[in-house]
C-alpha positions as CSV (number, residue, x, y, z in Angstrom):
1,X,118.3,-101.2,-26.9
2,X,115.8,-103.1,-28.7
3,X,113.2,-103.8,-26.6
4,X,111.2,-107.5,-26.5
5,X,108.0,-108.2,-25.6
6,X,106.6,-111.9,-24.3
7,X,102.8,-110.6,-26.6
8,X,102.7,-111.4,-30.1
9,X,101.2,-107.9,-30.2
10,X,103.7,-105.6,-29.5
11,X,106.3,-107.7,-31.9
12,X,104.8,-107.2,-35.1
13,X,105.9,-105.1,-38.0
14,X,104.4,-102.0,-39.7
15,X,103.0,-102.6,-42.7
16,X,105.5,-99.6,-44.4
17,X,108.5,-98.7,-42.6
18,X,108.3,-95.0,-44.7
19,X,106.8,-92.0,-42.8
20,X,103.9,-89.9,-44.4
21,X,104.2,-86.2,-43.3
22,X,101.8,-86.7,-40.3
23,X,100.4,-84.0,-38.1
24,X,103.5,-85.1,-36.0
25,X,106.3,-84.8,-38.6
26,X,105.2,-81.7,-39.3
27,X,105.6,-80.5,-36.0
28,X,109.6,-82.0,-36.0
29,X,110.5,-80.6,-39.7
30,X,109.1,-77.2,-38.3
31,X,111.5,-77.4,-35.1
32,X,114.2,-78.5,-37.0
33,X,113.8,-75.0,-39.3
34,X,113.7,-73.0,-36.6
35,X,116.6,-74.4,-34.3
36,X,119.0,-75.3,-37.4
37,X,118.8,-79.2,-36.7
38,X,119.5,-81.9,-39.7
39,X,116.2,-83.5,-40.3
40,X,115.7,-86.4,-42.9
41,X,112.8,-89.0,-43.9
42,X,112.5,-92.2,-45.7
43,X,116.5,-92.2,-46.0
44,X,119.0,-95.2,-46.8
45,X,122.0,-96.0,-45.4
46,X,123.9,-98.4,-47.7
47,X,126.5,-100.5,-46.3
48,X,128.4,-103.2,-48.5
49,X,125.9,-104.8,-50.5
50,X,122.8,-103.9,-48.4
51,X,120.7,-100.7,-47.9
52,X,118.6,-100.0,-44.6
53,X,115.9,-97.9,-44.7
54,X,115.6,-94.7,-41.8
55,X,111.9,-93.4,-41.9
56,X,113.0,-90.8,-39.7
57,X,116.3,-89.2,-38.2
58,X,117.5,-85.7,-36.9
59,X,120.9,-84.5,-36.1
60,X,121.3,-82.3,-32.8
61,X,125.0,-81.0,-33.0
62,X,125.0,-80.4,-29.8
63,X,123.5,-83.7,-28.5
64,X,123.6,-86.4,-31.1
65,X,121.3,-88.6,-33.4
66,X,117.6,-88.8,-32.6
67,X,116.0,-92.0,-34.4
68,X,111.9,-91.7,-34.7
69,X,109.8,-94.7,-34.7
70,X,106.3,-93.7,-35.8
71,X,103.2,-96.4,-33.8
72,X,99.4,-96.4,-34.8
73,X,98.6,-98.1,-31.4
74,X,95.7,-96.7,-29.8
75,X,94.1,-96.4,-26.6
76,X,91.6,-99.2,-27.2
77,X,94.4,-101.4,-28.7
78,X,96.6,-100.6,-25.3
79,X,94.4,-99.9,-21.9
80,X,93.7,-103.1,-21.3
81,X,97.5,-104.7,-22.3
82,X,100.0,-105.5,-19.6
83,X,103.6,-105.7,-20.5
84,X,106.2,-107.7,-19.4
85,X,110.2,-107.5,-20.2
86,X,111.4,-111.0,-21.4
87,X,114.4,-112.8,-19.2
88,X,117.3,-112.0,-22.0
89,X,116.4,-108.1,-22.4
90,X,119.4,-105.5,-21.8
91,X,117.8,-102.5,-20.1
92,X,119.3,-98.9,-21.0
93,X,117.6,-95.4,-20.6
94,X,119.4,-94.6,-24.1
95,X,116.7,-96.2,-26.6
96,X,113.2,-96.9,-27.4
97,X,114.4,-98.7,-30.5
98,X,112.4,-101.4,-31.8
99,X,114.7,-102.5,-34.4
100,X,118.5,-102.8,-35.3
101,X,118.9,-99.2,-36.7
102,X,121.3,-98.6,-33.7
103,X,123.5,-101.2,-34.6
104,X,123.5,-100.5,-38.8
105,X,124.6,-96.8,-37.7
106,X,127.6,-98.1,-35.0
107,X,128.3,-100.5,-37.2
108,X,128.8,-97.9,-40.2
109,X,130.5,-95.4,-38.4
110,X,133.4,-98.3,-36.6
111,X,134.2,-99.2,-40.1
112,X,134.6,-95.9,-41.0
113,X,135.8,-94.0,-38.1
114,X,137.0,-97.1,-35.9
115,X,134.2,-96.0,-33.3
116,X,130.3,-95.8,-32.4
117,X,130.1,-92.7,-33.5
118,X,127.8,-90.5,-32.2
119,X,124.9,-91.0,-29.0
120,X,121.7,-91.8,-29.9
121,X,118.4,-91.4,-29.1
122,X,115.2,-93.5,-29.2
123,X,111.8,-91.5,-29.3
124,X,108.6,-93.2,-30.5
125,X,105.3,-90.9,-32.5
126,X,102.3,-91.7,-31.0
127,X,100.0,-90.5,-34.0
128,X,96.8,-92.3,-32.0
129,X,97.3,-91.8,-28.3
130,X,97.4,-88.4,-26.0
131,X,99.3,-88.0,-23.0
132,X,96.1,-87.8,-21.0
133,X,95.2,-91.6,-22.3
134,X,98.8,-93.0,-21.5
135,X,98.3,-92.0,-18.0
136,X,95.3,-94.7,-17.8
137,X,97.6,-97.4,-19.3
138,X,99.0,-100.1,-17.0
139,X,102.0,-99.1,-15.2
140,X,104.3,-102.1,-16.8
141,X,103.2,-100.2,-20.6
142,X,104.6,-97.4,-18.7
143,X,107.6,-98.4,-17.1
144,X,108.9,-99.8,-20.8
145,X,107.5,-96.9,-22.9
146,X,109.0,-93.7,-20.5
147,X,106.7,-90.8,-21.1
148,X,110.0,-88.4,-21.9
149,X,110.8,-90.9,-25.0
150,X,106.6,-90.7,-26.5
151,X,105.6,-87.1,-28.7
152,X,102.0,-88.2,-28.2
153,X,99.4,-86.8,-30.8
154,X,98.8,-83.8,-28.6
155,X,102.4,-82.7,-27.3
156,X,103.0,-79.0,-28.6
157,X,106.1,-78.3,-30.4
158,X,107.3,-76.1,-27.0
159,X,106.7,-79.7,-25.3
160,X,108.6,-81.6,-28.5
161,X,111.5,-79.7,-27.7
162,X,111.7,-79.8,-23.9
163,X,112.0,-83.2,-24.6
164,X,114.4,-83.4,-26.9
165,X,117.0,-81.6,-24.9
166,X,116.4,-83.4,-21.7
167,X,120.0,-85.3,-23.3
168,X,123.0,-83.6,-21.9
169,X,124.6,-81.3,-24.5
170,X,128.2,-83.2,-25.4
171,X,131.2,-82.2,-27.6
172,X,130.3,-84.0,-31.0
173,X,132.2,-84.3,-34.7
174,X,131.5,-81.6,-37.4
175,X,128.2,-81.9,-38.7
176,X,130.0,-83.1,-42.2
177,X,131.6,-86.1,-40.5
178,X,128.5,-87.3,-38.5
179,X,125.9,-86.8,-41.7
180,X,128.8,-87.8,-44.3
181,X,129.9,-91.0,-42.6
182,X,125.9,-91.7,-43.1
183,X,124.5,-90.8,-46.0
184,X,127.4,-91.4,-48.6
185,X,124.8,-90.6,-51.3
186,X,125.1,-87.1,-50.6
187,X,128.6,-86.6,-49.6
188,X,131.3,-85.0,-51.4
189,X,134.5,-85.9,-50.9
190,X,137.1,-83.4,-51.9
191,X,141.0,-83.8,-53.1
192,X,142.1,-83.9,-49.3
193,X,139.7,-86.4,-48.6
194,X,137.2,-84.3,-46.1
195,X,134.0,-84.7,-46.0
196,X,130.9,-82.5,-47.4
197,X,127.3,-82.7,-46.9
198,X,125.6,-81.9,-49.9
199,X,123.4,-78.7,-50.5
200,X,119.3,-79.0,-50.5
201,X,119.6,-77.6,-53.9
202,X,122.2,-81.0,-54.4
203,X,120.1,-83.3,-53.1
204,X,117.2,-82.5,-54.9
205,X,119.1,-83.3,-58.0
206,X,120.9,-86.5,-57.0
207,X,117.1,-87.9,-56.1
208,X,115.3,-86.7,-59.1
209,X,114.3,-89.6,-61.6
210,X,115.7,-89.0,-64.3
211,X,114.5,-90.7,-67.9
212,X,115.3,-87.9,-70.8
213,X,117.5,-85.4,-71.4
214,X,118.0,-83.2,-68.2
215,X,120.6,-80.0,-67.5
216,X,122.3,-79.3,-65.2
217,X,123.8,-75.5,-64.4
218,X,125.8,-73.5,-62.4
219,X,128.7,-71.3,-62.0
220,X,132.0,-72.2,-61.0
221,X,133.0,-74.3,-58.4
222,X,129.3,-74.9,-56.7
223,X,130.6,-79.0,-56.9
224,X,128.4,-79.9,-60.6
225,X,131.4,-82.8,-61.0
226,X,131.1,-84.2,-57.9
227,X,127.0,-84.5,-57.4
228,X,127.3,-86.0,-60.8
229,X,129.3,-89.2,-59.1
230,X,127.4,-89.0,-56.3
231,X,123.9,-89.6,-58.4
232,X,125.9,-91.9,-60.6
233,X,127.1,-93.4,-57.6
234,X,123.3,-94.0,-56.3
235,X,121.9,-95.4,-59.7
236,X,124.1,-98.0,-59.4
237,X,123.0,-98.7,-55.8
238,X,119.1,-98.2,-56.8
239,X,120.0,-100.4,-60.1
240,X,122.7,-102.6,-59.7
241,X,122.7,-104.6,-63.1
242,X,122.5,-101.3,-64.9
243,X,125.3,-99.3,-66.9
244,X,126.5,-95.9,-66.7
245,X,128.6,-93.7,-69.1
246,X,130.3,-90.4,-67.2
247,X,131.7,-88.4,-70.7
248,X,134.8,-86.1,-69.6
249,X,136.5,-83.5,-71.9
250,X,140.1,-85.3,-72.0
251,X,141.7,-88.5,-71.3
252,X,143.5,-86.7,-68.5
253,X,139.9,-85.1,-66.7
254,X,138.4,-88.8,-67.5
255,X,141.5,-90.4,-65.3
256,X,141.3,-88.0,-62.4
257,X,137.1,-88.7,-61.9
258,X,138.0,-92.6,-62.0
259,X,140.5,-92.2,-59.4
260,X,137.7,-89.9,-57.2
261,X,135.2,-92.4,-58.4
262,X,137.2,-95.1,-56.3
263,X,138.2,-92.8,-53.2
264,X,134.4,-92.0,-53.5
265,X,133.5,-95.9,-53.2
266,X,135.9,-96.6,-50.8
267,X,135.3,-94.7,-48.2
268,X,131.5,-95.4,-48.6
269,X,132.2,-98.9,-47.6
270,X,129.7,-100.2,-50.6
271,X,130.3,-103.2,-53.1
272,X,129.3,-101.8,-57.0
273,X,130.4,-103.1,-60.0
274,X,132.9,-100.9,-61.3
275,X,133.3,-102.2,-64.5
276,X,129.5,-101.6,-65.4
277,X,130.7,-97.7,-64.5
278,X,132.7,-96.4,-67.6
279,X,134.6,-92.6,-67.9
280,X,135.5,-91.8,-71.8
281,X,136.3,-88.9,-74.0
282,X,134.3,-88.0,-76.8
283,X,136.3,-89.4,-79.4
284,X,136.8,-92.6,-77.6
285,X,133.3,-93.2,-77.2
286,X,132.7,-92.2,-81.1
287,X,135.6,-94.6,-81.4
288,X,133.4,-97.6,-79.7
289,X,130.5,-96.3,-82.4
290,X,132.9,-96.6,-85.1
291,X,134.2,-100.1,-84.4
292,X,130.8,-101.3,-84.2
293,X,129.7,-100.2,-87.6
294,X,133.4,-101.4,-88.7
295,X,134.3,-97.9,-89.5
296,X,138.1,-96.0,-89.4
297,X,138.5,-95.1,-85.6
298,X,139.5,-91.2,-84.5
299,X,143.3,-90.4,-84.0
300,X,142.7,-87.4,-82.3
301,X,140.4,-85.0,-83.5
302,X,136.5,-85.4,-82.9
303,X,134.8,-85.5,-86.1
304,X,130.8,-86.6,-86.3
305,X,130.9,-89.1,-89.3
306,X,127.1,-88.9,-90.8
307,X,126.2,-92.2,-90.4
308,X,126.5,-92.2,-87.1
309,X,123.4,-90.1,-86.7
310,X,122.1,-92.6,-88.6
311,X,122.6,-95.4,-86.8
312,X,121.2,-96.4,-82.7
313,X,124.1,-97.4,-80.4
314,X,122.9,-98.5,-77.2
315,X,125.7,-98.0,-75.2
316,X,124.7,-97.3,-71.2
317,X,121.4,-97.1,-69.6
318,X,122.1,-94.0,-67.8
319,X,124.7,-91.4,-70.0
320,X,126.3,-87.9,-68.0
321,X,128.1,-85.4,-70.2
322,X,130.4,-83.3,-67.9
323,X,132.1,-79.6,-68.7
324,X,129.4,-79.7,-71.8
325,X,130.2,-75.9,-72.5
326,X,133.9,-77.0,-73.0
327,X,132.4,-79.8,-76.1
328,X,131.1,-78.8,-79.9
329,X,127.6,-78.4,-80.1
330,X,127.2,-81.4,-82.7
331,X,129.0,-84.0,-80.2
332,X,125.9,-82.9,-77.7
333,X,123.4,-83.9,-80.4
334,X,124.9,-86.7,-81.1
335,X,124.3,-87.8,-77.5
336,X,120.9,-86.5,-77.9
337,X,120.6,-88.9,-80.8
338,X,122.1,-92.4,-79.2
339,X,120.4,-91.5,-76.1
340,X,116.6,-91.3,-77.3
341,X,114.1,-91.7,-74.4
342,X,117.0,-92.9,-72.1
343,X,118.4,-90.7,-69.1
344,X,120.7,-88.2,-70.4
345,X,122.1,-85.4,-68.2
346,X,124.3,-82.6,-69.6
347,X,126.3,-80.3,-67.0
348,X,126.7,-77.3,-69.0
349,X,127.8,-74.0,-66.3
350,X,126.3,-71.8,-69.0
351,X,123.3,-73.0,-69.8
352,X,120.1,-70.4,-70.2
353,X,117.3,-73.1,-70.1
354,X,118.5,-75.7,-66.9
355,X,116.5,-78.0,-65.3
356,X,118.5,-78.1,-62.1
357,X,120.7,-74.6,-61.1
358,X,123.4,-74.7,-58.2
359,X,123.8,-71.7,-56.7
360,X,126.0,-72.4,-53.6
361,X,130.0,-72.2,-54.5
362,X,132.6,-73.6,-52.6
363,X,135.6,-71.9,-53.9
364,X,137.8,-70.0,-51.2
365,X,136.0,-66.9,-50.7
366,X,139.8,-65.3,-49.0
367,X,141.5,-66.7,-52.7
368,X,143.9,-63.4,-53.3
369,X,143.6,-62.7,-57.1
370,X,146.6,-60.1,-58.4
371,X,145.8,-58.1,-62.0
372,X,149.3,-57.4,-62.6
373,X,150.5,-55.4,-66.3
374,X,154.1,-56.2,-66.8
375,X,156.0,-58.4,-68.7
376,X,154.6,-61.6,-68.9
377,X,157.2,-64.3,-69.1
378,X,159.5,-62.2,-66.7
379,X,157.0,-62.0,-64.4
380,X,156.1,-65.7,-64.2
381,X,159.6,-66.8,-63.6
382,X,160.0,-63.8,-61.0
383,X,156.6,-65.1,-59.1
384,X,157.6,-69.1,-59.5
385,X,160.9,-68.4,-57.7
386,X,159.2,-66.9,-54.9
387,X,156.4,-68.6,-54.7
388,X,159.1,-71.8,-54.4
389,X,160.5,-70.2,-51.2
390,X,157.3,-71.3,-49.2
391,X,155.5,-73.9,-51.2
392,X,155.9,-76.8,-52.8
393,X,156.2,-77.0,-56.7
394,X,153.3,-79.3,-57.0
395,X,151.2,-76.8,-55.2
396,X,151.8,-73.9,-58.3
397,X,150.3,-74.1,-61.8
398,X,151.2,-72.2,-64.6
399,X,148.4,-71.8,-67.9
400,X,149.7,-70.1,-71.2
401,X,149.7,-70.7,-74.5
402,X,151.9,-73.6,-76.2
403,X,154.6,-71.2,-77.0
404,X,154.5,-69.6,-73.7
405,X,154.7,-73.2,-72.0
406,X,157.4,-74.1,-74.0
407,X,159.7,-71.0,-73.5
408,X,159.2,-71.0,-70.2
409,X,160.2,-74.6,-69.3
410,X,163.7,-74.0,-71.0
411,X,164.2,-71.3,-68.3
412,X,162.6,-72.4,-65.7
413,X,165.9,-75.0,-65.5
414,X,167.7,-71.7,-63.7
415,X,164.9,-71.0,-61.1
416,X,163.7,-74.8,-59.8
417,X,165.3,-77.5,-58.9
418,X,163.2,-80.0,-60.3
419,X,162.1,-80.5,-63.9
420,X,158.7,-78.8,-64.6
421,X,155.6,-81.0,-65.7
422,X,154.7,-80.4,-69.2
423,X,151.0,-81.3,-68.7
424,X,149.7,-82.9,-71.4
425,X,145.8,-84.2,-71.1
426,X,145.9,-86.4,-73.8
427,X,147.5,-88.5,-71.7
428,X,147.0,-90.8,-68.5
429,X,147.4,-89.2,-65.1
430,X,149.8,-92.4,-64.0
431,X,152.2,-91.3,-67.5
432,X,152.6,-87.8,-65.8
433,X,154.3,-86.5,-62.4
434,X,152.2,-84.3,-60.6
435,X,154.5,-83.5,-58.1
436,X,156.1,-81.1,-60.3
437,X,155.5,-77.7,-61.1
438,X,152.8,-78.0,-64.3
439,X,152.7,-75.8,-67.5
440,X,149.8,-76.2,-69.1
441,X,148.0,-75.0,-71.7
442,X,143.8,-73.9,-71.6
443,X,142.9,-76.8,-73.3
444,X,144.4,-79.0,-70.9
445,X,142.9,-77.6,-67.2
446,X,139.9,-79.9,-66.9
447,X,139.8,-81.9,-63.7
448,X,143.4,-79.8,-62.3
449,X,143.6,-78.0,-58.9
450,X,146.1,-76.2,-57.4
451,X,146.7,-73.7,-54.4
452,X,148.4,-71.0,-56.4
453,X,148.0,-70.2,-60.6
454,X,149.6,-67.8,-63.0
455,X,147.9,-66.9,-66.0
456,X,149.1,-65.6,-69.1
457,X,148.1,-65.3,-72.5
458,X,144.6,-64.5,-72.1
459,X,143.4,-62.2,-74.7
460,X,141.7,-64.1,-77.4
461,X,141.0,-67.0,-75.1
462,X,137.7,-68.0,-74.6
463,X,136.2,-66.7,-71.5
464,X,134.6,-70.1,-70.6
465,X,138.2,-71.3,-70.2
466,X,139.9,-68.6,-68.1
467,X,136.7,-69.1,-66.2
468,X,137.3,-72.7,-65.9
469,X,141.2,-71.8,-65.0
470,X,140.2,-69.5,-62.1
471,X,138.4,-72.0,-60.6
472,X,141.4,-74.2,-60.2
473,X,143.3,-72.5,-57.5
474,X,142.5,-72.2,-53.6
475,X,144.9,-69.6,-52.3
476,X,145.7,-66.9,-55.0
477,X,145.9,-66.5,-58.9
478,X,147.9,-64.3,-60.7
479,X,147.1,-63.1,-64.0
480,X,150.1,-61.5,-66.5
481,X,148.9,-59.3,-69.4
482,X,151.2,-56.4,-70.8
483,X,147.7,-55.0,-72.4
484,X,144.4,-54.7,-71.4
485,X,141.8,-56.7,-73.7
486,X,138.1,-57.0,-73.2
487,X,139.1,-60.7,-71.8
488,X,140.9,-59.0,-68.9
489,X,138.8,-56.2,-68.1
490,X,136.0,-58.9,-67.7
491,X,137.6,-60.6,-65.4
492,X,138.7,-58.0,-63.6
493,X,135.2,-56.7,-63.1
494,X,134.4,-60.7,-61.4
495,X,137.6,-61.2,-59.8
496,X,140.0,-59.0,-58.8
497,X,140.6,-58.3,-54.8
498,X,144.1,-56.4,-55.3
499,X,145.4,-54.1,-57.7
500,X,149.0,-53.2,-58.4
């Protein structure tokens, strides 16, 4: 409920909407530490084409969304005031609120969910007034301003609490969907479209300002690719007439972060120009650099022609170079070069020296991995057939070498019913099937996930890559070798939760 007043005085604005860590905030960030409660200041919600400022919220799981409005008033300004509720004013015990943030949130969570949402709760900061003063104020101040809705500048955080669970506990959604329906600037979406509230260590990043050359680290699967888009996601919102430039390792890994790009956007529910985001290769964004200077475009193979070191390309004001440790070392100065006192962020998983390390992983920690010495190729088609018998093909990935993937297709026509996928990353996801059964190669992986992978081939294959290939599945991997190498006994020291 918003309340109205007839007085000029009690309708006017604060100067700043943001909240300073008062005495007061203090006190809540402190509770919400200690009871495991969502706090966050100063935070946007952005909605279509507009962004709405929350100086302070906190998430109860058990009870819903508290709203905090923060008042200088003090008790010279208020003991001699008498309040009065204009004509038109909907009363409700629910809200203290002062301004339309209950209706921004409803109205973000019915487009999104098709409901309100969550219940939520109005409390005001009295940074100026004690509770012993407010009993002196006129008993119409009172009757709008209820004394269980005001943390005065004296209540104790015992006190702060007692109020705050004077709301009736209720059966709520996950804390992902209320906080991810939100704040779409820190949620990940994942490939079956669920909803993930990003990590402090996440968030940190994704606010940074950014304006030189900044890396970005961390092992497998602790979601570098996706806070990426997010962050690119919010530049864009910050700085809407800016351009971005997301670099992925293949035309195939470029395809499948557009298409999460737009799943991303829509479900935020947020208007952005998508034409001012582009997602390129290396050689097709050497390719632009060639074209300019009227140079012999790249077939295939990246090559750093001298002059283009040479030579400034200003080619996006903000410029993120994904799976880094996967590129050569002189396509990363060249980006260093183009870039010069522009924002630049590399994502390189083995980088010594990072700026930003994530250090929370997300992969399946119940993931079966099999170390398995026997004959490789046998093996593979022995696994595929059974693995066939409870999933389906698109859910099983096979990674070899090229003459491994191509032996194995010609035989897998007596175990599967359907033609295999012959994954090939040069070209667009739309050109390929992915409802297949895919034989890939290493060189091929970036961007792919599946539930269950069979490895073979790994000895002399960098570890970066099996690395990289591990990461892909969710519910088991299987790796064929018919001899040890130091590439498998590495692995095996990292992975390996069944021997046989």
């Amino acid at each position: 409920m918003n309340l109205n007043f007839l007085t000029k005085f009690f309708q006017k604005e604060e100067k700043s909407l943001s909240f300073l860590d008062s005495i007061l905030v203090k006190k809540l960030k402190t509770i919400a530490v200690i009871n495991e409660l969502d706090l966050y200041t100063n935070i946007p919600i952005y909605h279509h084409a507009k962004s709405y400022l929350i100086p302070l919220i906190l998430l109860d799981k058990e009870h819903g969304l508290y709203i905090f409005e923060k008042k200088e008033w003090s008790y010279d300004e208020l003991k001699n005031a008498k309040v009065e509720k204009s004509q038109n004013q909907i009363s409700s015990k629910d809200s203290l609120a002062y301004q339309n943030t209950q209706d921004i949130i409803h109205t973000k969570f019915n487009e999104l969910v098709h409901n309100d949402g969550v219940p939520i709760y109005n409390y005001l900061l009295m940074e100026n007034l004690n509770a012993d003063e407010y009993e002196h104020l006129d008993d119409s101040f009172k009757e709008l301003l209820p004394k269980d809705r005001i943390i005065f500048s004296d209540t104790q955080a015992e006190d702060i609490v007692k109020k705050l669970e004077l709301i009736p506990k209720q059966e709520l959604p996950s804390r992902d969907d209320i906080l991810g329906n939100l704040f779409i600037q820190y949620t990940i979406l994942d490939t079956d479209l669920q909803l993930h509230m990003c990590t402090n260590e996440q968030m940190k990043f994704i606010d940074a300002q950014i304006s030189t050359t900044t890396i970005l680290s961390g092992k497998g699967s602790t979601g570098k690719s996706s806070t990426i888009l997010l962050k690119a996601l919010l530049y864009k919102l910050e700085n809407p007439t800016k351009n971005i430039l997301i670099i992925k390792p293949t035309k195939l890994a470029a395809d499948i972060f557009k298409k999460k790009l737009l799943e991303t956007i829509e479900h935020a529910i947020v208007e952005i120009d998508l034409a001012s985001i582009s997602v390129l290769t290396p050689v097709e964004l050497l390719n632009l650099h060639l074209t300019k200077l009227k140079k012999e475009p790249l077939v295939k193979n990246l090559f750093i022609d001298p002059l283009l070191m040479q030579k400034k390309f200003d080619t996006a004001d903000f410029i993120f170079c994904d799976d880094v440790d996967l590129l050569e070392k002189v396509f990363v100065e060249y980006l260093q070069h183009i870039q010069q006192n522009k924002p630049l962020v590399l994502v390189d998983a083995h980088a010594k020296d990072s700026d930003f390390i994530f250090t929370r992983t997300y992969g399946k920690e119940k993931r079966e991995v099999h170390f398995l010495q026997t004959h490789p190729h046998a093996k593979a088609l022995q696994l595929i057939a059974k693995l066939l018998e409870n999933n389906d093909a698109k859910d099983i990935l096979v990674v070899a070498n090229s003459l491994s993937k191509e032996k194995l297709n010609e035989d897998l026509e007596f175990f599967i019913k359907d033609k295999a996928l012959l994954l090939d990353s040069s070209k667009n996801l739309i050109d390929q099937d992915f409802n297949s059964l895919c034989l890939t190669t290493y060189n091929d992986i970036v961007g792919l996930q599946t539930k269950h992978l069979i490895m073979l081939d790994l000895c002399f294959t960098k570890l970066s890559a099996l690395e990289l290939a591990f990461r892909l599945a969710q519910e088991s991997v299987y790796v064929l070798y018919d001899e040890e190498c130091d590439e498998i006994r590495t692995l095996k020291e990292t992975y390996e939760s069944t021997k046989k």
